[in-house]
N, C-alpha and C positions, 0 to 999 in steps of 0.2 A: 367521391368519398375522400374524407381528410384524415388523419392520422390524429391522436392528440399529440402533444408534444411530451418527448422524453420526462420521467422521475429523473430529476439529478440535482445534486447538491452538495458540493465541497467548502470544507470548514478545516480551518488550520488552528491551532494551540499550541505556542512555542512554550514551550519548557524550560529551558535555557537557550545561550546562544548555538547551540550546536543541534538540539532536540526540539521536534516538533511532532504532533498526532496530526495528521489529517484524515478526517471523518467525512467518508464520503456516507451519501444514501440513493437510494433509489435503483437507478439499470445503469451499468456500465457497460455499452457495444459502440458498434458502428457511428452511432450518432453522436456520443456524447466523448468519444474518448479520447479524440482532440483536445476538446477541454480541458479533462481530466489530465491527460499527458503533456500539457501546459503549463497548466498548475504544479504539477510534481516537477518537473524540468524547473522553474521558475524557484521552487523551495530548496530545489537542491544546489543550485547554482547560488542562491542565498545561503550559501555555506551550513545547513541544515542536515546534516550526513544519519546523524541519528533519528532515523524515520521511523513513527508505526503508522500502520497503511489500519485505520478502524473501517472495517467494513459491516461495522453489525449488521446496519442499516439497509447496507446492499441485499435489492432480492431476485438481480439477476445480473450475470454475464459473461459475455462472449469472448469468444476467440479472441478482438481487438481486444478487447478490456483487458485479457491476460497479457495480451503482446506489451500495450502500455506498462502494466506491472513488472513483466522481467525487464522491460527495458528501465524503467526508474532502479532494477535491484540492479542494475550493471553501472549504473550509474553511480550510486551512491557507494557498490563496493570499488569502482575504480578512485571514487574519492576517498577511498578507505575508512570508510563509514560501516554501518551497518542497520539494516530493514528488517521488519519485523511486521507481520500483519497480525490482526484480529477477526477473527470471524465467528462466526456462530449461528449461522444461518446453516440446517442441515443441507440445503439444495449447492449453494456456493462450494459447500467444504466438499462434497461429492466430485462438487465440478475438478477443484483439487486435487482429488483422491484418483480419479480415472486417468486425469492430465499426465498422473505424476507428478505434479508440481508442488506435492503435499512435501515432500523430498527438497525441492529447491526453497521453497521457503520457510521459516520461522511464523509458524502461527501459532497463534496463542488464544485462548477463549476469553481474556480480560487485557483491558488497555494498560492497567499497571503489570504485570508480569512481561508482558512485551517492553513495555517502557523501560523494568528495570535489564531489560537482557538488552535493550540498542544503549542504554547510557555505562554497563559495565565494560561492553567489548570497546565502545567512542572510548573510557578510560585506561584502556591494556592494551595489550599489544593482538589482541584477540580479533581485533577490528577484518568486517570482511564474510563472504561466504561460509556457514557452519560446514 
């Protein structure tokens, strides 16, 4: 028996030099979130601090996938930045809500309200964990 291979797909849109969306799709676990936490480590060390994490797309994930997630928001608030996800998927935002982690993150239902709350606090002295 063979597995297929993971949904997964990341896409980056810099906004300016400090702002960037990246728009994942598909499942975020075990398999893919190496990648995934790759990529983010990789944008954020590209001086990138003002992140939105677009998950529309996303329609499923795990444990790892969340681990990758807080570990991009410690990151990006120790570079005094600040993260901001998207979601809108009801299964995701559950996953969220149970975790608790509805609380440590900034979510938002559209990519411009996220966008303008990572580029206000990147401009103040607001910068960092809500």
């Amino acid at each position: 028996m063979s597995f297929a291979e993971p949904r997964f797909r990341v896409t980056e849109r810099d906004v300016d030099e400090r702002t960037t969306v990246v728009g994942v799709s598909g499942e975020i676990h075990v398999s893919t979130a190496p990648e995934f936490s790759g990529q983010l480590t990789a944008t954020i060390e590209s001086g990138h601090t003002a992140l939105v994490l677009d998950l529309t797309d996303v329609i499923f994930i795990d444990s790892t996938g969340l681990s990758v997630l807080l570990n991009a928001l410690r990151r990006v608030t120790r570079a005094g930045g600040r993260m901001a996800v998207v979601c809108t998927n009801p299964t995701v935002l559950r996953l969220f809500e149970i975790t608790r982690l509805d609380s440590t993150f900034d979510i938002h239902a559209g990519v411009e309200p996220a966008l303008a709350q990572v580029q206000a606090a990147a401009g103040g002295s607001d910068a960092g964990m809500p």
